[in-house]
N, C-alpha and C positions, 0 to 999 in steps of 0.2 A: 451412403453411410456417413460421411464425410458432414453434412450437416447436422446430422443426428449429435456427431461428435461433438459439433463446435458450439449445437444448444446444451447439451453434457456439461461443458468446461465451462458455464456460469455458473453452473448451481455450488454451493458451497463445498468444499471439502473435495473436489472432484478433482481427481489429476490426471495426469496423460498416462500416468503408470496403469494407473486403473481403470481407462479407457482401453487402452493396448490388451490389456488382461481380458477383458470382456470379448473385445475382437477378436484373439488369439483363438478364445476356447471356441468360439464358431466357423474360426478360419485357422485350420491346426497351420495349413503350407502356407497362410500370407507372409506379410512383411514383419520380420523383426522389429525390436521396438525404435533402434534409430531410426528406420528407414519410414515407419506408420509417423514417427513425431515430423519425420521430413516433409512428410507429405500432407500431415495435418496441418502446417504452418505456411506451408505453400497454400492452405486453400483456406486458410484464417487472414491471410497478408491480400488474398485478392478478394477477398469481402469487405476490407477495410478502406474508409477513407483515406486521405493524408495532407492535414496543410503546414505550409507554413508559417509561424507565430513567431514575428519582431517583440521582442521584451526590449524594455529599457534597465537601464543599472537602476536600481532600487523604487521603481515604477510599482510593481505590482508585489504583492506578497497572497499568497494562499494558502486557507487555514482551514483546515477539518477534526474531527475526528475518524478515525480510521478504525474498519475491522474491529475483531470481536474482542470483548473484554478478555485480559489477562491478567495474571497475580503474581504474586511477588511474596516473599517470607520477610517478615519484619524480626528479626531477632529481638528486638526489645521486648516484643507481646509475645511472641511466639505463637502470631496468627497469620493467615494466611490475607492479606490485603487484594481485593478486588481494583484493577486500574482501566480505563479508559486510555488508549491511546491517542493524544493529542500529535499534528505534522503541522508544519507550517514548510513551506518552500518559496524562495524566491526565484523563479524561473530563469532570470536573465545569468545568474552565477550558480544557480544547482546548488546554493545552500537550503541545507533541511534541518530542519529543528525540529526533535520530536523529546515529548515528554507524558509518563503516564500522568494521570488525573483523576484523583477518586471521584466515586459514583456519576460523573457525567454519560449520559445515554447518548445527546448528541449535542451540537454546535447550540441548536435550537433551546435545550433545556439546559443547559451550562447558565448560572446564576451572572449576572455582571460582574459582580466582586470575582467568582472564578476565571469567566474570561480575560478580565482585565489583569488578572496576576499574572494565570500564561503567556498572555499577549505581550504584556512587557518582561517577564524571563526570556519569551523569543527575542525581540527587539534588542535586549540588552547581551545576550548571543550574535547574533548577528553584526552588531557592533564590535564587539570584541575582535571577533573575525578579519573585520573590515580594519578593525586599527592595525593586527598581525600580519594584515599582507600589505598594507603600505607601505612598512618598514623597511 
């Protein structure tokens, strides 16, 4: 069962809650729902890889688009605005910089003019940052 589960929890919208639910109703006397997550995670952490990744201070930066569109209410129009969520991290310090982004689908179809605006709102975040904890 245990497999069945862990191809379950990629598909979207799928949680442990509602894996446990499903088990439950076929196994009235199994395991409660801590004890089902305990053991799902024990058998997700031993199908898993694990290495170790040297980051340098300000070496790498990582940019995506994330997950599914969301909205936001604009009080001025009083409409509902469609956003893409933009993340940027720098791995070596776990800063993240995230900002939504109208109509972009993904990294790939984001126009240069858009890229390059976010890209430097990150940049100029992260600086910020950087000049606050020197102090």
């Amino acid at each position: 069962m245990l497999p069945y589960f862990a191809d379950e929890l990629k598909l979207k919208h799928v949680t442990r809650r509602l894996l446990w639910e499903e088990y439950i109703s076929s196994n009235p006397d199994g395991y409660r729902y801590t004890q089902f997550c305990y053991h799902l995670q024990r058998y997700l952490m031993s199908k898993k890889g694990s290495v170790i990744l040297d980051h340098l201070p300000c070496g790498e930066l990582y940019v995506n688009f994330a997950g599914e569109t969301l909205e936001y209410f604009d009080r001025s129009t009083n409409t509902a605005k469609k956003v893409k969520v933009f993340i940027g991290c720098m791995p070596y310090s776990s800063y993240t910089f995230v900002m939504g982004v109208k109509r972009e689908k993904t990294i790939r179809t984001a126009t240069p003019k858009v890229w390059k605006a976010v890209y430097y709102k990150q940049l100029i975040c992260f600086r910020r940052l950087q000049a606050t904890q020197s102090r």
